[in-house]
N, C-alpha and C positions, 0 to 999 in steps of 0.2 A: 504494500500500500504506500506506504515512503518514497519506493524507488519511484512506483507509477506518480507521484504526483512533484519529485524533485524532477522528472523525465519531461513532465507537461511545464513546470515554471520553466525548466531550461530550455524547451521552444519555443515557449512566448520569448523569453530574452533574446534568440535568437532573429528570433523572427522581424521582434521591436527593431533592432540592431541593422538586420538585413536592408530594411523599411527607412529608418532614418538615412544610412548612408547612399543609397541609392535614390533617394530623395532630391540628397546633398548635392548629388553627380548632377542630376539633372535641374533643378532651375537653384536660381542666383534670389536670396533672398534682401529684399531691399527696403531701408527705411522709405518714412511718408516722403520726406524731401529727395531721394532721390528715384521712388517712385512718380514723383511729379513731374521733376524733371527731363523723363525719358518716356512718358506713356501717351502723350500726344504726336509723336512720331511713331507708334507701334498700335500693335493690335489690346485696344483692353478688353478683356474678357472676365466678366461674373460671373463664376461658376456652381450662384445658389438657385436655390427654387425659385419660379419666376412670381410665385407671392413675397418672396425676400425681395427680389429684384424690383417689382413694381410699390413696395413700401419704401424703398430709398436704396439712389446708386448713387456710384461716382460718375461726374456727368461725363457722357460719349461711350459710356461701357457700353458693350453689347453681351444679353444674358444669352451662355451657353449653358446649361447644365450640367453638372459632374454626370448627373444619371442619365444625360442624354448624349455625351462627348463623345461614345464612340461612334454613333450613327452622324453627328453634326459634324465630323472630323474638318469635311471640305468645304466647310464655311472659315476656317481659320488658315491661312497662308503660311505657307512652311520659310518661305524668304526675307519675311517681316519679324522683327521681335515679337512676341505677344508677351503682355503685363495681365497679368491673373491677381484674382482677388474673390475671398469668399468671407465668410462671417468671421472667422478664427485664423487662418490660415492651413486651415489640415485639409479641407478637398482642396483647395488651387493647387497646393503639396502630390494627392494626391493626380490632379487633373494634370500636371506639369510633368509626371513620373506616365501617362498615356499617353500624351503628347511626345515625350521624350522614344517612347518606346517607338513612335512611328517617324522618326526621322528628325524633327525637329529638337533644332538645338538652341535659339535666344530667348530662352524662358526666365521670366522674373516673375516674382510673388511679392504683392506687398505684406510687409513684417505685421504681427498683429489683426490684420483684414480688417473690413468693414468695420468693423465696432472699435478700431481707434483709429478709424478716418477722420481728421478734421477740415477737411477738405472741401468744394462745391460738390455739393449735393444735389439731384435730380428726384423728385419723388412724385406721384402720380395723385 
């Protein structure tokens, strides 16, 4: 009983571990200031539900969904940066490690997500 559940905590740790660094490979995490400074030249991407999205974005994003990114793939340009953002920062994490896996490599996240934007706001 011991073994089986020192066996289960040491694939989660593994797993966590695998997750974070492969995360890390793939997009460049970036405070609010230099997320501002480089995400009107690139693709911004919201990667929440589109009820998060239509209660308040950062203005010009276009909402893609984590749960819909693999069928929306060719709405987002492999040539252009894209700047990702989600409530926390853990789907854009997530969405930037899909994105990575299909080729694209100028992935940014802004640090903290949505909930510590201070930034112009769009809301419906």
């Amino acid at each position: 009983m011991l073994y089986t559940i020192a066996a289960i905590l040491g694939a989660i740790i593994l797993y966590t571990l695998y997750m974070y660094f492969s995360q890390k490979k793939a997009v460049t995490t970036l405070s609010q200031e230099d997320f501002i400074k480089g995400y009107r030249k690139a693709q911004l991407i919201d990667v929440r539900e589109p009820n998060e999205f239509e209660a308040g974005h950062i203005l010009g994003a276009r909402n893609v969904p984590l749960t819909q990114m693999k069928g929306r793939m060719k709405e987002i340009r492999p040539d252009k940066p894209v700047y990702l953002y989600c409530q926390s920062g853990i789907r854009s994490g997530r969405a930037a490690q899909t994105l990575y896996k299909k080729g694209y490599r100028d992935l940014y996240q802004l640090e903290g997500g949505f909930k510590r934007w201070t930034g112009k706001v769009k809301s419906k």
